[in-house]
MDAnalysis code that builds the backbone (N, CA, C; Angstrom):
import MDAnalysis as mda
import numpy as np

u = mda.Universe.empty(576, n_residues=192, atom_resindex=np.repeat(np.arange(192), 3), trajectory=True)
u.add_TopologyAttr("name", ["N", "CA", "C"] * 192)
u.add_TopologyAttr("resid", np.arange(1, 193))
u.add_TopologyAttr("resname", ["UNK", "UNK", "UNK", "UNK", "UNK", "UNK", "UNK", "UNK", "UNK", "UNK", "UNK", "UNK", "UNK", "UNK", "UNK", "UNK", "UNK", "UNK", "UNK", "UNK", "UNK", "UNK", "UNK", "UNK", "UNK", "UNK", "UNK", "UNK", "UNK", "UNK", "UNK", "UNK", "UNK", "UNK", "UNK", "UNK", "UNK", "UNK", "UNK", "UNK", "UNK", "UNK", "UNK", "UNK", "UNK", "UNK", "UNK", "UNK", "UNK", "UNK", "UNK", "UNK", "UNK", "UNK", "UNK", "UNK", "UNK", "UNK", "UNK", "UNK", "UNK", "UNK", "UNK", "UNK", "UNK", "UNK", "UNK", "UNK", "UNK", "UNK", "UNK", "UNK", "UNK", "UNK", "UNK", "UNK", "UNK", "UNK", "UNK", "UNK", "UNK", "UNK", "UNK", "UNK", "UNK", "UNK", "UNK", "UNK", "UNK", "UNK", "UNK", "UNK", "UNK", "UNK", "UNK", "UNK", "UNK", "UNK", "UNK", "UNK", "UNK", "UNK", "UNK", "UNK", "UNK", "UNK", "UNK", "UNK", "UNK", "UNK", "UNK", "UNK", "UNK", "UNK", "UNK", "UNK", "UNK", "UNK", "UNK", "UNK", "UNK", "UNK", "UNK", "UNK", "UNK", "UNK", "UNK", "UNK", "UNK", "UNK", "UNK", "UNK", "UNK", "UNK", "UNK", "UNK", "UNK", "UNK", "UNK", "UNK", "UNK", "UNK", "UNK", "UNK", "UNK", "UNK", "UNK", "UNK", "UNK", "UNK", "UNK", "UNK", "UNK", "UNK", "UNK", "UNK", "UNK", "UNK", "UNK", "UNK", "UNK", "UNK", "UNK", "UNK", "UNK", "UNK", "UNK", "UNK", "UNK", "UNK", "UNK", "UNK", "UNK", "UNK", "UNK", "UNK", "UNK", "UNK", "UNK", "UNK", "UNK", "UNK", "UNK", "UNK", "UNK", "UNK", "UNK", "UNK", "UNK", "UNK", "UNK", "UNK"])
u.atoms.positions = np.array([
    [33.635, 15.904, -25.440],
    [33.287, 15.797, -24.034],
    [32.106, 14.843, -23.893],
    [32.143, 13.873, -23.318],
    [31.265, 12.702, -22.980],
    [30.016, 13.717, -22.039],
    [28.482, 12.853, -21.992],
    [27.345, 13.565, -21.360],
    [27.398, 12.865, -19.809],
    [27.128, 13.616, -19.187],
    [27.025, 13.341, -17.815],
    [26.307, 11.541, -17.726],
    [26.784, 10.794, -17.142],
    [25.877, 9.803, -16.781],
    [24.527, 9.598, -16.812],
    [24.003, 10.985, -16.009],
    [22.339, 10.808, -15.990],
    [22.006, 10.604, -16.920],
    [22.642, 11.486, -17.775],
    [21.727, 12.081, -19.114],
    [21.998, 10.860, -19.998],
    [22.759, 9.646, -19.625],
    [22.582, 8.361, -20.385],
    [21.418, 7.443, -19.995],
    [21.198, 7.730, -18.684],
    [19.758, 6.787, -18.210],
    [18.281, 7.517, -19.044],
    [17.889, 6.282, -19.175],
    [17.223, 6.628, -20.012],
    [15.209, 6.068, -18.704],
    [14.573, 7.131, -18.090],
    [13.472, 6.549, -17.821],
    [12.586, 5.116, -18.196],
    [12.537, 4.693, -17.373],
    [11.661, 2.963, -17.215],
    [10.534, 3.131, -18.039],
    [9.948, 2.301, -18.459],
    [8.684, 2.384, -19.407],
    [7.852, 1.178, -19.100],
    [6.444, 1.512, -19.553],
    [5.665, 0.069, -18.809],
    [6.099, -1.117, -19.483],
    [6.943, -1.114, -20.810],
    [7.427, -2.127, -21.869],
    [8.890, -2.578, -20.778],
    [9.234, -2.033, -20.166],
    [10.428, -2.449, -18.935],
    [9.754, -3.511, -17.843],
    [8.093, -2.761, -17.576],
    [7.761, -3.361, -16.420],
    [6.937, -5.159, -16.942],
    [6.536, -4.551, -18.255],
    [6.031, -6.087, -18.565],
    [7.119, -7.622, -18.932],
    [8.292, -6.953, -19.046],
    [9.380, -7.608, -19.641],
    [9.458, -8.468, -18.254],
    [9.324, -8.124, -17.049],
    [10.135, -8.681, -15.645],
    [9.563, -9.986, -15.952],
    [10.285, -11.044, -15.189],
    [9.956, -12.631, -15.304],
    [8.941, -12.543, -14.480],
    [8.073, -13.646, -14.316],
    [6.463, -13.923, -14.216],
    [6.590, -13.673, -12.541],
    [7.462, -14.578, -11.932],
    [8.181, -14.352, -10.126],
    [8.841, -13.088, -9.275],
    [8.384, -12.114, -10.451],
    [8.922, -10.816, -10.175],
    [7.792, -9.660, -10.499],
    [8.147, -8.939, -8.993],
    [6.722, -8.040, -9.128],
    [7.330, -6.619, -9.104],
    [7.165, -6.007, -9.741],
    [7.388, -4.769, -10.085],
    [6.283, -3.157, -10.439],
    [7.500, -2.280, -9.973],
    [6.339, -0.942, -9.875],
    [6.965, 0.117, -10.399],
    [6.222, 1.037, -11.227],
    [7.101, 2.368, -12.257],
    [7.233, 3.792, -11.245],
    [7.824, 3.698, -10.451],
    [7.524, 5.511, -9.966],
    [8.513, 6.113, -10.583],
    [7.691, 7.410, -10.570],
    [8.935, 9.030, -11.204],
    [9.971, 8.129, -11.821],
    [9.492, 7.332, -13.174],
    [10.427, 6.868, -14.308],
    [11.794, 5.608, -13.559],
    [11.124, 5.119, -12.541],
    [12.280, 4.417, -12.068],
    [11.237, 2.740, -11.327],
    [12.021, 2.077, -12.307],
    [11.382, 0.120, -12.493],
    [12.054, -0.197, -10.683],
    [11.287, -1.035, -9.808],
    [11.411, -0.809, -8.793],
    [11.226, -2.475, -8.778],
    [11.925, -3.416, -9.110],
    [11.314, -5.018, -8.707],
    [12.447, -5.296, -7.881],
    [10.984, -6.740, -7.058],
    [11.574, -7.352, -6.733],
    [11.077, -8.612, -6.308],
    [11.356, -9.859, -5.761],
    [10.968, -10.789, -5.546],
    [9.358, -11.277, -5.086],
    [8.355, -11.988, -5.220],
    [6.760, -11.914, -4.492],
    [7.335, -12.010, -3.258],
    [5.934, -11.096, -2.387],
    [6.362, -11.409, -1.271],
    [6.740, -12.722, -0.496],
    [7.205, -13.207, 0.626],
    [7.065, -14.541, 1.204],
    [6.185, -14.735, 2.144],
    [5.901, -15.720, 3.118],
    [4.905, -16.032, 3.731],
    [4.324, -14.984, 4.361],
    [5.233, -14.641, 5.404],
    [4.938, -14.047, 7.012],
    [4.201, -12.716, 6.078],
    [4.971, -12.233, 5.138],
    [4.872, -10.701, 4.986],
    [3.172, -10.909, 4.293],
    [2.987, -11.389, 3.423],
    [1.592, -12.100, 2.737],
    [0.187, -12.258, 4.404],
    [1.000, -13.490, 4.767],
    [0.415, -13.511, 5.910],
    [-0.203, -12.523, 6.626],
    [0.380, -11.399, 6.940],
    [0.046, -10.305, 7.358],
    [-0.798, -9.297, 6.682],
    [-0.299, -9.302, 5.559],
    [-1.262, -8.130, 4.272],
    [-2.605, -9.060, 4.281],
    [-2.413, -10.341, 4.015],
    [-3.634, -11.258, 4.412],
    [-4.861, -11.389, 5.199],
    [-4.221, -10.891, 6.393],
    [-4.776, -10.752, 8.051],
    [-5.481, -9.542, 7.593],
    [-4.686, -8.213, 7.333],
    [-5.136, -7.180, 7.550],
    [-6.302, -6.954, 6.200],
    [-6.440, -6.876, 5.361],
    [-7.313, -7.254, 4.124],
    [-8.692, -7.845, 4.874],
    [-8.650, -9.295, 5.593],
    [-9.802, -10.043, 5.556],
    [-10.398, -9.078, 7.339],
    [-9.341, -9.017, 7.579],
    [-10.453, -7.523, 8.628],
    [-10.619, -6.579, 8.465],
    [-10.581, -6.290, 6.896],
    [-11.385, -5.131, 7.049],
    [-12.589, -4.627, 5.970],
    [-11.875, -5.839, 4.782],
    [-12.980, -6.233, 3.706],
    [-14.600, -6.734, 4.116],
    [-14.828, -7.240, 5.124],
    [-16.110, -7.753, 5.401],
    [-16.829, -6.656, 5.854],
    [-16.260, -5.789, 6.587],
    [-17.065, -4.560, 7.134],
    [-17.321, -3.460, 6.572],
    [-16.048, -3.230, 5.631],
    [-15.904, -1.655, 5.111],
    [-16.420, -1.874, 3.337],
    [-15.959, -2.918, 3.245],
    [-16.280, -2.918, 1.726],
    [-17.961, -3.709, 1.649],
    [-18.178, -4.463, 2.288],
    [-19.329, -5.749, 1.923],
    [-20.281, -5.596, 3.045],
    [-20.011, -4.434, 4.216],
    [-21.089, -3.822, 4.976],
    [-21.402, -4.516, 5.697],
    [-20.389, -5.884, 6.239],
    [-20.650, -7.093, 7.162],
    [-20.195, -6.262, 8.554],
    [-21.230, -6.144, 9.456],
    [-20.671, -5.795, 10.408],
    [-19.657, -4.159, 10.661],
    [-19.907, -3.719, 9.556],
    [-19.471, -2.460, 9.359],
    [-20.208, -1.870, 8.556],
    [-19.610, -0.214, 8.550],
    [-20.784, 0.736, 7.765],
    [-20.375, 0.721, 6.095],
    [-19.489, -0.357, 5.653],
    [-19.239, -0.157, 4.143],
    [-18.875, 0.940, 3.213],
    [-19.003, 0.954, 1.604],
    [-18.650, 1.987, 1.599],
    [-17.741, 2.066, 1.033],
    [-16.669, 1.245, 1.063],
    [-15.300, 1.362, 0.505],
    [-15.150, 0.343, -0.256],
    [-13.908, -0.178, -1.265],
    [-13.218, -0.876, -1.863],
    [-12.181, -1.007, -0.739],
    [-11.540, -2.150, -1.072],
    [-10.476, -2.640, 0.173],
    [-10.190, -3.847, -0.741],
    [-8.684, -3.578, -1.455],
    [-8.121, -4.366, -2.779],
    [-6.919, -4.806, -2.266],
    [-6.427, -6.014, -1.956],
    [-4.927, -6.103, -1.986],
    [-4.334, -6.318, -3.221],
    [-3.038, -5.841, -3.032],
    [-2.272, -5.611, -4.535],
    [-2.608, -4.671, -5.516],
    [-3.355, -3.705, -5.678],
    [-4.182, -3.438, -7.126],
    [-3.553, -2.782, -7.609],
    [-3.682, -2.696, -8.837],
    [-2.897, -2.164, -9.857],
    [-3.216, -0.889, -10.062],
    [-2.233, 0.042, -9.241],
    [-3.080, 1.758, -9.788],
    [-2.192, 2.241, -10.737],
    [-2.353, 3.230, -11.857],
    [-1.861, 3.857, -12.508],
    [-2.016, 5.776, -12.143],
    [-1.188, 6.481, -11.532],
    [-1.303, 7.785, -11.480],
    [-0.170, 8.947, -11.772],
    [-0.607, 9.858, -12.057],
    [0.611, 10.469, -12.287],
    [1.697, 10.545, -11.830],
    [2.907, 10.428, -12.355],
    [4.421, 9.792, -12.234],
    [4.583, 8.400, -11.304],
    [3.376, 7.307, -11.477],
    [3.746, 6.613, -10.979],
    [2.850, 5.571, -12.359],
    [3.261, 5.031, -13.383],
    [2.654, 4.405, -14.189],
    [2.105, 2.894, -14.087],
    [2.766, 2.218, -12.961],
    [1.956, 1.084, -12.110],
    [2.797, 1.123, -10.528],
    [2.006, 1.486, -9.753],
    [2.060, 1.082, -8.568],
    [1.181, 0.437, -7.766],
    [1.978, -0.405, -6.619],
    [0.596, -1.441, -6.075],
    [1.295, -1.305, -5.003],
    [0.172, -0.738, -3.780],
    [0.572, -1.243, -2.501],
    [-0.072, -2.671, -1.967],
    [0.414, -3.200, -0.818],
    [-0.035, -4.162, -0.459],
    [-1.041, -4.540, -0.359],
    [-1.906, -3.219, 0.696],
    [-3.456, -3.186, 0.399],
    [-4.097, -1.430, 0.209],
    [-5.202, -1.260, -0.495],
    [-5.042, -0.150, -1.157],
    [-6.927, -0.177, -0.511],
    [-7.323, 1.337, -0.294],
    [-8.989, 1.128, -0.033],
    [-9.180, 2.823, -0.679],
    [-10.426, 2.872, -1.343],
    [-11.050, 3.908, -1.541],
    [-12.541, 3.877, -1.219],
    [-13.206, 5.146, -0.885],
    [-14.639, 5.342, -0.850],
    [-14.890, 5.343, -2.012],
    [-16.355, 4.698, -1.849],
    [-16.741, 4.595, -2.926],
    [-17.569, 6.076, -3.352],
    [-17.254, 6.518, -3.021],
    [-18.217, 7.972, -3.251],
    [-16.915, 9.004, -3.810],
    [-15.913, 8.407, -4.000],
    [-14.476, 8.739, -5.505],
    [-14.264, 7.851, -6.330],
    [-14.309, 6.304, -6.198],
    [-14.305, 5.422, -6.723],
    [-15.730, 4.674, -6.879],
    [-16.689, 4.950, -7.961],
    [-18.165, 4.273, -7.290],
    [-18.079, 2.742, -8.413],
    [-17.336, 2.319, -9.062],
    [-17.274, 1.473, -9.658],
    [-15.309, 0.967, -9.612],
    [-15.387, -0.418, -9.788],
    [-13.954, -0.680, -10.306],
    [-13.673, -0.705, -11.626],
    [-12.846, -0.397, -12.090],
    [-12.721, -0.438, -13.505],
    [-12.354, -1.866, -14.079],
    [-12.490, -2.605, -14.730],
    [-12.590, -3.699, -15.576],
    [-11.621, -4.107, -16.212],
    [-11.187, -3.483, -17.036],
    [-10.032, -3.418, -18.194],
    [-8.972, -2.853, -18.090],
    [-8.799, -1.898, -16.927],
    [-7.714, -1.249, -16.877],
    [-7.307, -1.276, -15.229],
    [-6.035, -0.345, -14.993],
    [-5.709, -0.012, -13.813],
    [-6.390, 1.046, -13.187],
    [-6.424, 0.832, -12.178],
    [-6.886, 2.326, -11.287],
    [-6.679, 3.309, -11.361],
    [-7.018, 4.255, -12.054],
    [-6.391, 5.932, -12.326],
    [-6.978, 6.840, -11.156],
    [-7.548, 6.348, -9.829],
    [-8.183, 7.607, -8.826],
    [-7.066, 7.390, -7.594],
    [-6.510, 7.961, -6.537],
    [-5.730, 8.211, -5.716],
    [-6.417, 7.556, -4.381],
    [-6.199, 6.581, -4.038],
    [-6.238, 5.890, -2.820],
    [-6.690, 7.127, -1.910],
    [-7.524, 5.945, -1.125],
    [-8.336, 7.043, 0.142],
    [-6.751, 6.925, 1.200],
    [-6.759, 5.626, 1.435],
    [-6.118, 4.564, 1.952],
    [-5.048, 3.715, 1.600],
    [-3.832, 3.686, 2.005],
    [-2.878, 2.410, 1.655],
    [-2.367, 2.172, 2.842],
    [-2.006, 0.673, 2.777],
    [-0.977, 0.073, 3.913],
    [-0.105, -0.995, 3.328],
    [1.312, -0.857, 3.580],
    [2.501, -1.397, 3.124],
    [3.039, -2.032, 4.597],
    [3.131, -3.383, 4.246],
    [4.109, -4.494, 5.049],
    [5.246, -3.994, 4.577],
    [6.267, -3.744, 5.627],
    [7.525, -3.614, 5.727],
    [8.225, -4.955, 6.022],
    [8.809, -5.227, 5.287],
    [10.360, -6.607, 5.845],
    [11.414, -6.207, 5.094],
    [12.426, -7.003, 5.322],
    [13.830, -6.396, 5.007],
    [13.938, -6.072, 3.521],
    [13.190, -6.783, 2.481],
    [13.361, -6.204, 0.793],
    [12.412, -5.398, 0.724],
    [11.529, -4.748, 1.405],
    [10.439, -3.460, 0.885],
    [10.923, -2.175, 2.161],
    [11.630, -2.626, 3.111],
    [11.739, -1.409, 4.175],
    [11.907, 0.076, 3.669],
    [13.275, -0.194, 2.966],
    [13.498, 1.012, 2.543],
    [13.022, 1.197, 1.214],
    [12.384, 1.177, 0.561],
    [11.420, 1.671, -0.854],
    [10.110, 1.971, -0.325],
    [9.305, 1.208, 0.316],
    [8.002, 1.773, 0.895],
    [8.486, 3.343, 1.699],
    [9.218, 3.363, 2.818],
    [9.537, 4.647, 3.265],
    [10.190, 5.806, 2.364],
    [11.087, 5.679, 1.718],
    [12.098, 6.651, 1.324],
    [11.572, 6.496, -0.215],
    [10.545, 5.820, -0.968],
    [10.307, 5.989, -1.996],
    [8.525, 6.733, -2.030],
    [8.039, 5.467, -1.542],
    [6.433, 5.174, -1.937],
    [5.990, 6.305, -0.944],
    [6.214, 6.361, 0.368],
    [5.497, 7.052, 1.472],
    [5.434, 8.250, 0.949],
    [7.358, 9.271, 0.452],
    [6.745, 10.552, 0.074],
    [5.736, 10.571, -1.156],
    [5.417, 9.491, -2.015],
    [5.348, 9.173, -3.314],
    [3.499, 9.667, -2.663],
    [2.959, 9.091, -2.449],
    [2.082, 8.656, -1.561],
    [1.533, 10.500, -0.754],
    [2.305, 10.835, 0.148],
    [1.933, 11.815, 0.742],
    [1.888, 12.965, -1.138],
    [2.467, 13.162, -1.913],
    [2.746, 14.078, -3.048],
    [1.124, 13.992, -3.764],
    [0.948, 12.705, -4.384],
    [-0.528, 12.697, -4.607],
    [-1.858, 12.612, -3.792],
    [-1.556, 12.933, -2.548],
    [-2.319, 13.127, -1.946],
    [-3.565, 11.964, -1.109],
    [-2.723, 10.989, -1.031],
    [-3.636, 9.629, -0.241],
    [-3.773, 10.039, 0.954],
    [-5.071, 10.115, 1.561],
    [-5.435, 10.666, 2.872],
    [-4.909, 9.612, 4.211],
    [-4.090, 8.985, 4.061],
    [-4.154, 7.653, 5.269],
    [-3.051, 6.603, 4.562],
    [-1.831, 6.653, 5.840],
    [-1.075, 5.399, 5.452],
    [-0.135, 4.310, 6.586],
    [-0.781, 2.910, 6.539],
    [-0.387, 2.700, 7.292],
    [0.854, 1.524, 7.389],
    [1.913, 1.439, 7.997],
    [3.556, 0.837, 7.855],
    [2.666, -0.503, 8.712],
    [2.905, -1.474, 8.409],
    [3.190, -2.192, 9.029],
    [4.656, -2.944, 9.039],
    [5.183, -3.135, 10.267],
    [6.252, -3.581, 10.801],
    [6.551, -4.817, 11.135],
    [6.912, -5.783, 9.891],
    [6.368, -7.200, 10.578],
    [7.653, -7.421, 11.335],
    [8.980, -7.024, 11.055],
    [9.827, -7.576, 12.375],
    [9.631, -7.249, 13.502],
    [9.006, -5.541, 13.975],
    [8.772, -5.480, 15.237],
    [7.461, -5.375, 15.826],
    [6.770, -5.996, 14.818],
    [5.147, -6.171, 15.392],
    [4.771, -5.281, 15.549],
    [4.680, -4.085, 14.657],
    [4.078, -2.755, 15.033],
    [3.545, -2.142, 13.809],
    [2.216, -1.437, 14.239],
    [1.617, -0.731, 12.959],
    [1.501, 0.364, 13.413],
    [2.097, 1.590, 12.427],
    [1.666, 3.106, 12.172],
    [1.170, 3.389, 11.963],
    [0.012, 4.362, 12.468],
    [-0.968, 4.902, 11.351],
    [-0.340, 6.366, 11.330],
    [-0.512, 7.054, 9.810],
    [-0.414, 8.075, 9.187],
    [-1.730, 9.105, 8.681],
    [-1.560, 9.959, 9.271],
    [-2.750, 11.039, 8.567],
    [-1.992, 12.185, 7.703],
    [-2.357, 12.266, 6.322],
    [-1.734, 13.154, 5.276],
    [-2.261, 14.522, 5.885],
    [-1.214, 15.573, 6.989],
    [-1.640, 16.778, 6.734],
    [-0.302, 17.907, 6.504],
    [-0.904, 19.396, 5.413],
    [-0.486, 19.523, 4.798],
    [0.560, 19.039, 3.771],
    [0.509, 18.357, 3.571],
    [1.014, 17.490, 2.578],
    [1.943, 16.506, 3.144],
    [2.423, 16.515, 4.519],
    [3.313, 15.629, 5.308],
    [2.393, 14.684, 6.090],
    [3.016, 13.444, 6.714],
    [2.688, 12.322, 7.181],
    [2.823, 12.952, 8.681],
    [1.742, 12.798, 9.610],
    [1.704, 12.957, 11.018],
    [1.402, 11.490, 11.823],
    [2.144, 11.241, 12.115],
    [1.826, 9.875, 12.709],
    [0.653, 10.074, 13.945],
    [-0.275, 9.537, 13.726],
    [-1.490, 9.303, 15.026],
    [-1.870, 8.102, 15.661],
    [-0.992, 7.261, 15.469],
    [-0.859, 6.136, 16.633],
    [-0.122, 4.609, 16.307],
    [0.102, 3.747, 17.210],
    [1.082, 3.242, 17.096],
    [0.674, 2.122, 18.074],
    [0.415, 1.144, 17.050],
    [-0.383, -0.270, 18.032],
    [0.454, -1.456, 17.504],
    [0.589, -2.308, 18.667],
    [0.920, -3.803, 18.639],
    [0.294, -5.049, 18.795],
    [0.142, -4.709, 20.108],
    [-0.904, -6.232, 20.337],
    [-2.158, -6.202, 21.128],
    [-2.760, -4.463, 20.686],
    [-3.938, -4.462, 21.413],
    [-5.286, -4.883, 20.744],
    [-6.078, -5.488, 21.285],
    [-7.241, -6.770, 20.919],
    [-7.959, -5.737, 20.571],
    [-8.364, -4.549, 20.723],
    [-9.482, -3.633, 20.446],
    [-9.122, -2.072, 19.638],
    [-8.553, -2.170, 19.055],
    [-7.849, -1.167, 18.675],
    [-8.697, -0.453, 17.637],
    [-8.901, 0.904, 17.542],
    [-9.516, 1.807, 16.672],
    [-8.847, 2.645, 15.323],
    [-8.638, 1.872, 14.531],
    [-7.806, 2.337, 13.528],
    [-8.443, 3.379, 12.479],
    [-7.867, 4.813, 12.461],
    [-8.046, 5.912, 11.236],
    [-7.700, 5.005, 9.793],
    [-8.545, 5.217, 8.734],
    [-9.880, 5.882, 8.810],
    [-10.940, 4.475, 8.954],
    [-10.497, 3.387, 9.849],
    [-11.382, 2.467, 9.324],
    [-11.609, 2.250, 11.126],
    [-12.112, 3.426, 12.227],
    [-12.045, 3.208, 13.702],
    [-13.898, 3.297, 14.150],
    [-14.503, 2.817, 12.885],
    [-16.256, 2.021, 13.330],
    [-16.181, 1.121, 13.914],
    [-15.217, 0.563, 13.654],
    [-14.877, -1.266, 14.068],
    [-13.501, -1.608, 14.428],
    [-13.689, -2.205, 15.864],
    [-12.415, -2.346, 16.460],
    [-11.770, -3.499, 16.328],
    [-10.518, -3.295, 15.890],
    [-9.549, -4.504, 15.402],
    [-8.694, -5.132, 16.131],
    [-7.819, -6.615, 16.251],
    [-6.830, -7.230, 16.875],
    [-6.030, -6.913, 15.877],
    [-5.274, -6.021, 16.512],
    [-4.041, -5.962, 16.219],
    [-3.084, -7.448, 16.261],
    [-3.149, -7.317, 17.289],
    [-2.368, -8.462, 17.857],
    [-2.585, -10.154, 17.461],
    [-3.494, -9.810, 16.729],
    [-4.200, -11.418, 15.990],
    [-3.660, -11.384, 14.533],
    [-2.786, -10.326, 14.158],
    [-1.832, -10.239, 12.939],
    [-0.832, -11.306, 12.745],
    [-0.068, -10.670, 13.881],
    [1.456, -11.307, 14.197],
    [1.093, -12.938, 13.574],
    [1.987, -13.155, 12.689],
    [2.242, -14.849, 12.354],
    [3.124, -15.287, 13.369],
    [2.726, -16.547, 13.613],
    [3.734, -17.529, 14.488],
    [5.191, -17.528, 13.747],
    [6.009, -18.047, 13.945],
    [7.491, -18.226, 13.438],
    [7.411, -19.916, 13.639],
    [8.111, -20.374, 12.961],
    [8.194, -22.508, 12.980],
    [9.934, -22.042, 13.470],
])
């Protein structure tokens, strides 16, 4: 009698994730290699936008109360997830009081926010988000670059409660980073 299928897959290993070609970005959750292409402009563009408003204030105390790390891409390593990277990732520094050097991030995001477009839609939601709410990241936010819209998420009891839902408002107060009010709406990339 032959073994069930599953029981032929054999779990992803970080020796899977280093193998991917150099143009391919890849992430290990609960034993499963997740690549796929770098992002492209618009979606960059946007993780871009959102990064440089909020790095000057929260992390470098420009105009904000500081305090945090605010990393795009970074490389975290946590349990059942052996490299994952959201788009942009922020912790206090009063859990994180140093970055680590040599290695990946082993502490659990205060903070993440994932650009959604058509190759990350469904893996950020139906993978990363519960992935995300399980270890316990206090704050997550979707951005929507086809319909110009950002979610914010507050982790309670262990589920995602959505607490607001902005597009193109110039002053907007975003959890957990609402010291300093943001353009939303100064995100959106043009289209050629």
């Amino acid at each position: 009698m032959a073994a069930p299928a599953e029981a032929l897959v054999q779990p992803a290993t970080l020796a899977d994730l280093e193998a991917l070609p150099a143009d391919v970005k890849g992430e290990l959750i609960d034993g499963v290699l997740y690549a796929m292409t770098r992002p492209r402009g618009p979606h960059q563009s946007v993780a871009g936008r959102v990064h440089s408003d909020f790095e000057p204030g929260f992390e470098r105390g420009r105009g904000g109360p500081g305090g945090w790390w605010i990393l795009p891409e970074p490389g975290i390593s946590l349990p059942g997830a052996a490299e994952i990277s959201p788009d942009i990732a922020g912790w206090r520094r009063s859990r994180l009081p140093a970055l680590p050097a040599d290695r990946a991030i082993d502490v659990v995001p205060d903070w993440v926010c994932e650009v959604l477009s058509p190759t990350t839609r469904r893996r950020n939601k139906l993978v990363k988000a519960p992935y995300y709410a399980r270890v316990g990241v206090a704050w997550m936010w979707l951005v929507d670059l086809d319909a110009r819209v950002l979610t914010v998420h507050a982790l309670h009891a262990g589920q995602w409660l959505e607490v607001g839902v902005f597009s193109d408002e110039a002053d907007a107060r975003l959890a957990p980073f609402d010291a300093v009010a943001t353009d939303v709406g100064g995100w959106w990339p043009t289209t050629a």
